[in-house]
KEDOBA-364335 format. One record per atom (N, C-alpha, C): residue in one letter; x, y, z. Coordinates in pm, whole numbers, plus 50000, padded with zeros to 5 digits. Layout:
REM KEDOBA-364335
AXYZ ...
//
This chain:
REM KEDOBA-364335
X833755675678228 X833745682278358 X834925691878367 X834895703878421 X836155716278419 X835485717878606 X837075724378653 X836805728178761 X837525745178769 X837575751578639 X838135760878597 X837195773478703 X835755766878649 X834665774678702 X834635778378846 X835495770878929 X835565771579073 X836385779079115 X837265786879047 X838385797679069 X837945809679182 X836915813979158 X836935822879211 X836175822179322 X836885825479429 X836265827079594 X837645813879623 X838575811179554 X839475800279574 X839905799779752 X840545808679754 X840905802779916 X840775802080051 X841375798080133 X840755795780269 X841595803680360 X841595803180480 X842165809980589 X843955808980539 X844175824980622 X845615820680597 X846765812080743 X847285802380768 X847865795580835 X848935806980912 X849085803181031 X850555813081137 X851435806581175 X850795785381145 X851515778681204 X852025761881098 X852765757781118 X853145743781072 X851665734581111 X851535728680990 X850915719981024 X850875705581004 X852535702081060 X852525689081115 X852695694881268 X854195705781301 X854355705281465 X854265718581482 X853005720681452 X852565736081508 X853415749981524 X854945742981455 X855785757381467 X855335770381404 X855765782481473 X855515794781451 X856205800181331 X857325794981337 X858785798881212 X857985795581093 X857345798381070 X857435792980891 X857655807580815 X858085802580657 X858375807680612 X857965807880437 X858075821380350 X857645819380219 X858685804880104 X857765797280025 X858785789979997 X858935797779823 X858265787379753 X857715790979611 X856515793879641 X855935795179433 X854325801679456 X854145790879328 X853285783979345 X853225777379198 X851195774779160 X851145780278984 X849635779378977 X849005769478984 X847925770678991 X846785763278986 X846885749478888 X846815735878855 X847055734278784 X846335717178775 X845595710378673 X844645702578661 X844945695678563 X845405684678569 X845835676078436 X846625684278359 X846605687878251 X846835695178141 X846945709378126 X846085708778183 X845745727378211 X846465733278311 X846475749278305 X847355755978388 X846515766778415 X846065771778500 X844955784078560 X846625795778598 X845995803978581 X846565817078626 X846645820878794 X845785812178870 X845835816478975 X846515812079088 X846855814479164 X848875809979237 X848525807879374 X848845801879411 X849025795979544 X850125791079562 X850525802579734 X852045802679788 X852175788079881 X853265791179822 X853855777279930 X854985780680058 X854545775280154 X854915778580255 X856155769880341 X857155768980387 X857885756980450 X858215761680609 X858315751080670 X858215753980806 X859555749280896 X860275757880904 X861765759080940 X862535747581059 X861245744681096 X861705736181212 X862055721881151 X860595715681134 X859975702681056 X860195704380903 X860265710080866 X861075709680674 X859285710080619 X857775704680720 X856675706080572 X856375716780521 X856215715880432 X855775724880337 X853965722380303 X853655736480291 X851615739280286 X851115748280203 X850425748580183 X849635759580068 X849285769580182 X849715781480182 X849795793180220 X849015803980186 X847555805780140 X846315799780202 X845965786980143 X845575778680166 X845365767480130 X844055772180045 X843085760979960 X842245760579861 X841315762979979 X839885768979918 X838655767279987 X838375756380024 X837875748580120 X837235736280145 X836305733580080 X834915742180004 X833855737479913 X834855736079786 X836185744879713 X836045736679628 X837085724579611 X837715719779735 X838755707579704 X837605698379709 X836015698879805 X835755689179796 X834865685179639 X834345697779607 X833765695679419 X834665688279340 X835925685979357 X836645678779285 X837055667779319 X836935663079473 X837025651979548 X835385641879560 X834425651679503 X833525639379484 X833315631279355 X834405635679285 X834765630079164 X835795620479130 X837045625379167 X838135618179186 X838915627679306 X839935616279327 X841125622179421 X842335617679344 X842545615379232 X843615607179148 X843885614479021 X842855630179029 X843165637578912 X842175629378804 X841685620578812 X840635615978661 X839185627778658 X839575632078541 X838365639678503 X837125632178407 X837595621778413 X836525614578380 X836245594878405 X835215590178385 X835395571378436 X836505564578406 X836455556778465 X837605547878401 X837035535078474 X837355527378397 X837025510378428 X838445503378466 X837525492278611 X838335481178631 X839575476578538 X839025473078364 X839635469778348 X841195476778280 X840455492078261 X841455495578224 X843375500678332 X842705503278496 X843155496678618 X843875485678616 X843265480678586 X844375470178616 X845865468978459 X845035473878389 X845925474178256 X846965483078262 X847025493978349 X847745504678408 X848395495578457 X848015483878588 X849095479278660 X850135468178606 X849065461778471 X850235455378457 X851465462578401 X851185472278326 X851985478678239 X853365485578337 X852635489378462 X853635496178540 X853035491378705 X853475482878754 X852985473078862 X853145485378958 X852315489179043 X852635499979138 X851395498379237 X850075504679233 X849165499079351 X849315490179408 X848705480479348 X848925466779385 X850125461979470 X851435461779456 X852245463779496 X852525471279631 X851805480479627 X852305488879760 X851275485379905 X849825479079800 X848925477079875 X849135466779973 X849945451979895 X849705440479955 X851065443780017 X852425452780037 X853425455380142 X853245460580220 X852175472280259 X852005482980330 X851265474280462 X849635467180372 X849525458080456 X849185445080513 X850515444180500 X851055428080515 X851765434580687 X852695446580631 X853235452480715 X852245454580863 X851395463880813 X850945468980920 X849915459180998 X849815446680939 X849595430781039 X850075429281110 X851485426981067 X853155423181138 X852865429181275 X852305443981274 X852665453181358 X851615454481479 X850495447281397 X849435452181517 X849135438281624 X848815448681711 X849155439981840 X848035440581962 X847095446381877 X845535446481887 X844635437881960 X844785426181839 X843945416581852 X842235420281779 X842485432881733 X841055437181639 X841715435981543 X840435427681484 X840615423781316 X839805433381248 X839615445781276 X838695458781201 X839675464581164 X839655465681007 X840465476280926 X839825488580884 X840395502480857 X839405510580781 X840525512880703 X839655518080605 X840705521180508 X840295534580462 X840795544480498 X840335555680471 X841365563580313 X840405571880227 X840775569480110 X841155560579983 X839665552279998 X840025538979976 X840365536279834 X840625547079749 X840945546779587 X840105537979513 X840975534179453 X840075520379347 X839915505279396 X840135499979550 X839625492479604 X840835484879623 X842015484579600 X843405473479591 X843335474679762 X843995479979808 X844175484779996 X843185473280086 X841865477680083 X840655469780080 X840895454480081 X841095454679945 X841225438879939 X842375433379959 X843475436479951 X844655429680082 X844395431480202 X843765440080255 X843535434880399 X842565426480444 X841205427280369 X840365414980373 X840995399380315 X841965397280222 X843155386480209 X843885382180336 X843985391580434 X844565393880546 X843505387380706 X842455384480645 X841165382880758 X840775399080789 X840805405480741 X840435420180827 X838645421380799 X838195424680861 X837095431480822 X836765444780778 X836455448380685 X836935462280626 X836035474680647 X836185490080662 X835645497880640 X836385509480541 X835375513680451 X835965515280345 X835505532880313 X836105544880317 X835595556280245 X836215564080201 X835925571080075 X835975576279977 X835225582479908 X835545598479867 X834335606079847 X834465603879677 X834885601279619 X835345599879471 X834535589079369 X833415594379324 X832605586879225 X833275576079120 X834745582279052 X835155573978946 X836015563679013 X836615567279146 X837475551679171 X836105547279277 X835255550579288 X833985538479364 X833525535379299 X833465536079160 X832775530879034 X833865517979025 X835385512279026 X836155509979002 X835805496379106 X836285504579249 X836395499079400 X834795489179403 X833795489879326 X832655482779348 X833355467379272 X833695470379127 X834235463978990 X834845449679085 X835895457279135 X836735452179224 X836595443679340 X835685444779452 X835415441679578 X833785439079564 X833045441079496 X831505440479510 X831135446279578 X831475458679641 X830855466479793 X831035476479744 X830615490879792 X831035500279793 X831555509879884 X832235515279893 X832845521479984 X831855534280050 X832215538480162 X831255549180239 X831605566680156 X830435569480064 X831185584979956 X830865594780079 X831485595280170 X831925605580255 X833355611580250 X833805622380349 X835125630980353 X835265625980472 X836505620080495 X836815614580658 X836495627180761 X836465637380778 X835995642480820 X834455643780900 X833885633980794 X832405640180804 X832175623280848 X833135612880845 X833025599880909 X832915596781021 X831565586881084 X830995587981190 X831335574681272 X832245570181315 X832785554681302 X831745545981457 X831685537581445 X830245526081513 X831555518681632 X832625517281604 X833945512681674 X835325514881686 X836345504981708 X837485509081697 X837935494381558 X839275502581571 X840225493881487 X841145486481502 X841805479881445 X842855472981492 X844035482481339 X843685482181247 X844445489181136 X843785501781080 X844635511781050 X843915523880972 X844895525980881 X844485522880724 X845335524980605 X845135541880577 X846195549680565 X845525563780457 X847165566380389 X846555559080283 X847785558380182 X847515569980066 X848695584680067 X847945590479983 X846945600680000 X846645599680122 X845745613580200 X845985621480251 X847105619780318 X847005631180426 X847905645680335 X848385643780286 X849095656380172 X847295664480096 X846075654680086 X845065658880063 X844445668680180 X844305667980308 X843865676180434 X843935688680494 X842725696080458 X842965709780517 X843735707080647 X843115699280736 X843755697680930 X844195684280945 X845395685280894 X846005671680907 X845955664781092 X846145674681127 X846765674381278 X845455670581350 X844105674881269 X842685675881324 X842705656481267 X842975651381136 X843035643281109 X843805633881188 X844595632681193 X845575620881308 X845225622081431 X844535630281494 X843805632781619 X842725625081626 X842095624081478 X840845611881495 X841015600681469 X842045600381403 X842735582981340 X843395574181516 X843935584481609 X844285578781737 X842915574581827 X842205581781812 X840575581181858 X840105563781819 X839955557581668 X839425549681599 X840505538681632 X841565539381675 X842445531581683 X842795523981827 X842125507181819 X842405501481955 X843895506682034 X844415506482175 X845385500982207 X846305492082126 X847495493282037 X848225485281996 X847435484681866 X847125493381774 X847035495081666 X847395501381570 X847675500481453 X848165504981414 X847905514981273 X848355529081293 X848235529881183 X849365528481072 X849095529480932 X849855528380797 X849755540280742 X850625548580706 X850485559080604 X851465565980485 X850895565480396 X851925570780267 X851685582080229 X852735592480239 X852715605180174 X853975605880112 X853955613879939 X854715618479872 X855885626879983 X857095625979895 X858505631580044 X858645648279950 X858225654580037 X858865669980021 X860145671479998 X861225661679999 X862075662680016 X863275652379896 X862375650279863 X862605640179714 X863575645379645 X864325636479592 X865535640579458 X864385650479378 X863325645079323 X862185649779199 X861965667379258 X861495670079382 X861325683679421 X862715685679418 X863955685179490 X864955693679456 X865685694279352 X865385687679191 X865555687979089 X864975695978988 X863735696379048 X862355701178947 X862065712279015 X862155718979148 X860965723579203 X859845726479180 X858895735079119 X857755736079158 X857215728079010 X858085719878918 X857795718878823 X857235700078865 X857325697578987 X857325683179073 X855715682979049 X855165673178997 X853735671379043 X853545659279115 X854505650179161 X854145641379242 X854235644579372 X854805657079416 X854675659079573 X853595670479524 X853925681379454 X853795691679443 X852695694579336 X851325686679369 X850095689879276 X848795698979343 X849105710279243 X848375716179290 X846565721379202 X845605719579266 X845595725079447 X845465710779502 X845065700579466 X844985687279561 X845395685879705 X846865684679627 X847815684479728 X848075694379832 X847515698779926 X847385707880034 X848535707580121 X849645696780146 X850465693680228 X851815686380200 X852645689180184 X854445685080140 X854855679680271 X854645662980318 X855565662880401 X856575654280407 X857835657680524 X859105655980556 X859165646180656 X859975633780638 X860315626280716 X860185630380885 X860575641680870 X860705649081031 X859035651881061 X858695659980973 X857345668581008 X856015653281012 X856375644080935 X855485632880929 X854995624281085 X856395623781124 X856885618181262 X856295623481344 X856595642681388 X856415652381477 X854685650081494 X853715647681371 X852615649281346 X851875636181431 X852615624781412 X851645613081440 X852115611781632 X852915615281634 X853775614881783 X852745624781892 X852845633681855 X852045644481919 X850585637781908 X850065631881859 X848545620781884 X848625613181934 X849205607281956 X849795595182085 X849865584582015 X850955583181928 X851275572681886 X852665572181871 X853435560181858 X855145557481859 X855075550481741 X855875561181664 X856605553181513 X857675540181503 X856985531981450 X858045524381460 X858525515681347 X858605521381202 X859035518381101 X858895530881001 X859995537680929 X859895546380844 X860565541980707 X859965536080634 X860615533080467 X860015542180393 X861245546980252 X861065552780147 X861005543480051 X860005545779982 X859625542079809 X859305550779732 X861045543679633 X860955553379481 X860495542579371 X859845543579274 X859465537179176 X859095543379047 X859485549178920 X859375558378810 X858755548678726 X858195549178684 X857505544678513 X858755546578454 X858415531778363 X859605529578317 X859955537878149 X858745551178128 X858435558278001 X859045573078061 X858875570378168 X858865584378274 X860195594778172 X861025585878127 X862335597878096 X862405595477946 X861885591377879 X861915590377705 X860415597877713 X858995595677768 X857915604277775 X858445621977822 X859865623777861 X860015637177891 X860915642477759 X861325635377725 X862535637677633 X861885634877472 X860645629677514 X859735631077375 X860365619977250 X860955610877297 X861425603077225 X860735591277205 X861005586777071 X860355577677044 X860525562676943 X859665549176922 X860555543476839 X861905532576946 X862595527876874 X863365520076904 X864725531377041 X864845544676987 X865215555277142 X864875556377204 X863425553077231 X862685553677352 X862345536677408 X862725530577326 X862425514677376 X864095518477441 X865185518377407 X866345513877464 X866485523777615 X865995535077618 X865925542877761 X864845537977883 X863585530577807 X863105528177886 X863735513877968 X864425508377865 X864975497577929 X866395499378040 X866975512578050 X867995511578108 X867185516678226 X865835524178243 X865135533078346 X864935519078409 X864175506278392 X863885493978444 X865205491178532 X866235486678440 X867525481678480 X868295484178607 X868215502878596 X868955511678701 X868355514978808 X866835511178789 X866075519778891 X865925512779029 X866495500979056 X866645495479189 X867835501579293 X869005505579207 X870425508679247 X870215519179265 X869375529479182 X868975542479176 X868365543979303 X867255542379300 X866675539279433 X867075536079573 X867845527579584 X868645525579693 X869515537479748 X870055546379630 X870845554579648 X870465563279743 X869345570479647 X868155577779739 X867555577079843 X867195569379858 X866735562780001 X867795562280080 X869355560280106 X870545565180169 X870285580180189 X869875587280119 X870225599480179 X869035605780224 X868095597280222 X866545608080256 X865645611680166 X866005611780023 X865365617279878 X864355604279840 X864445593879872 X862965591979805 X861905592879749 X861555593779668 X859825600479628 X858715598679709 X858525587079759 X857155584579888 X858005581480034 X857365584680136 X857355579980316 X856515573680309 X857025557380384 X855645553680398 X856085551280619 X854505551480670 X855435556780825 X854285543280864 X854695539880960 X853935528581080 X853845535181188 X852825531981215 X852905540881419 X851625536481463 X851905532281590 X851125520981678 X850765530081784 X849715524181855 X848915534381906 X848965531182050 X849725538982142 X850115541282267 X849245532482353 
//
């Protein structure tokens, strides 16, 4: 499968405004290409930052027909299947889903104050999210437009998730939890998005959400060379502790927990340095060692690699 073919007619309207807090100020940031696993397209998309709130946007952003040609495939960058089991072989090797799934929500239990045991889980990946909250008593609703992690998410849970674009999701009730771990940096209208997540959401519910930090040690180290905030075209949206906040507040909801999580593969800096052999066994072991203290550091000053935000619903 290539999505090379989709280049042309690439983008969409051009933006006047922020789109976490609608400011007018924005401004040119970088321009960085097109770029798909491995491959690198010639064709550039500006990046935009917004002076008030610090997010940063694709400046015109991608067409909507083609983020979604590549979103009914994956949203995780796989250009091709992948099995359960090899999922989970990923996690043991480098424990990370799993992990974030059963903290995020465990958390956003703690928090809700509902009394609805209806979860959705919007962007439901390869099914981990899902099934900690059904561990949790939740009753789940599950969607995802992405063929290779619902191939996965079935493996996993025996169900399948709804292959729709939250957008185009038609919901029967309310919630007591709304997971979107990982999405909203995906959203042409973020702002159109958290507008419907307050809608689906009882009184005293809560939502959970994780987005990559615009503002990461990794972007002001790397810049445009970052593909964990900064993948493009996927990634439609860079946001900032500030601009994250400004976004869910203005929908009528009150934040009331903001943690950063950094976590690197522990190959992450001998896989850059191309080393290998018993030099790359002894680096990966000091990357394990350091990376809690490391981390901590970061998270003191705001640099983190992920936000993850709580906000309960007015």
């Amino acid at each position: 499968m290539t999505y090379a073919t989709a280049v042309s007619g690439i983008y969409g309207d051009v933006l006047h405004e922020c789109v976490s807090c609608g400011g007018e100020k924005i401004k040119f940031w970088r321009q960085k290409n097109f770029q798909y696993t491995e491959s690198v397209n010639t064709t550039a998309f500006s990046i935009y930052r917004c002076e008030s709130c610090g997010t940063g946007f694709l400046n015109r952003p991608p067409a909507r027909q083609w983020l979604q040609s590549i979103y009914q495939y994956s949203g995780q960058a796989l250009t091709e299947a992948i099995t359960l089991e090899a999922v989970l072989a990923q996690e043991t090797a480098f424990p990370n889903c799993r992990l974030d799934a059963d903290r995020m929500s465990h958390q956003a239990h703690q928090l809700n104050s509902s009394d609805n045991d209806q979860a959705l889980d919007i962007g439901s990946g390869f099914g981990f999210y899902t099934q900690a909250l059904r561990k949790l008593g939740y009753n789940t609703v599950s969607i995802n437009p992405g063929k290779y992690e619902n191939d996965v998410f079935k493996s996993l849970n025996g169900d399948e998730p709804l292959a729709v674009m939250f957008e185009n999701y038609e919901p029967a009730g309310q919630f007591g939890v709304v997971m979107m771990s990982q999405v909203l940096e995906h959203l042409l209208e973020p702002d159109h998005a958290i507008g419907k997540v307050s809608g689906l959401l009882a009184p005293g519910g809560v939502l959970a959400c994780a987005v990559p930090n615009y503002d990461s040690f990794l972007v002001k180290l790397l810049g445009t060379k970052d593909n964990a905030c900064l993948w493009i075209p996927e990634h439609v949206n860079y946001f900032t502790e500030q601009g994250l906040t400004a976004l869910v507040e203005k929908n009528g909801f009150r934040v009331v927990k903001v943690k950063q999580i950094t976590r690197i593969p522990f190959n992450a800096v001998s896989k850059r340095l191309r080393l290998k052999g018993r030099p790359a066994g002894v680096v990966d072991g000091m990357v394990k060692f350091l990376q809690i203290p490391f981390a901590g550091l970061m998270h003191c000053f705001g640099l983190g690699i992920y936000i993850n935000l709580y906000a309960v619903k007015n």
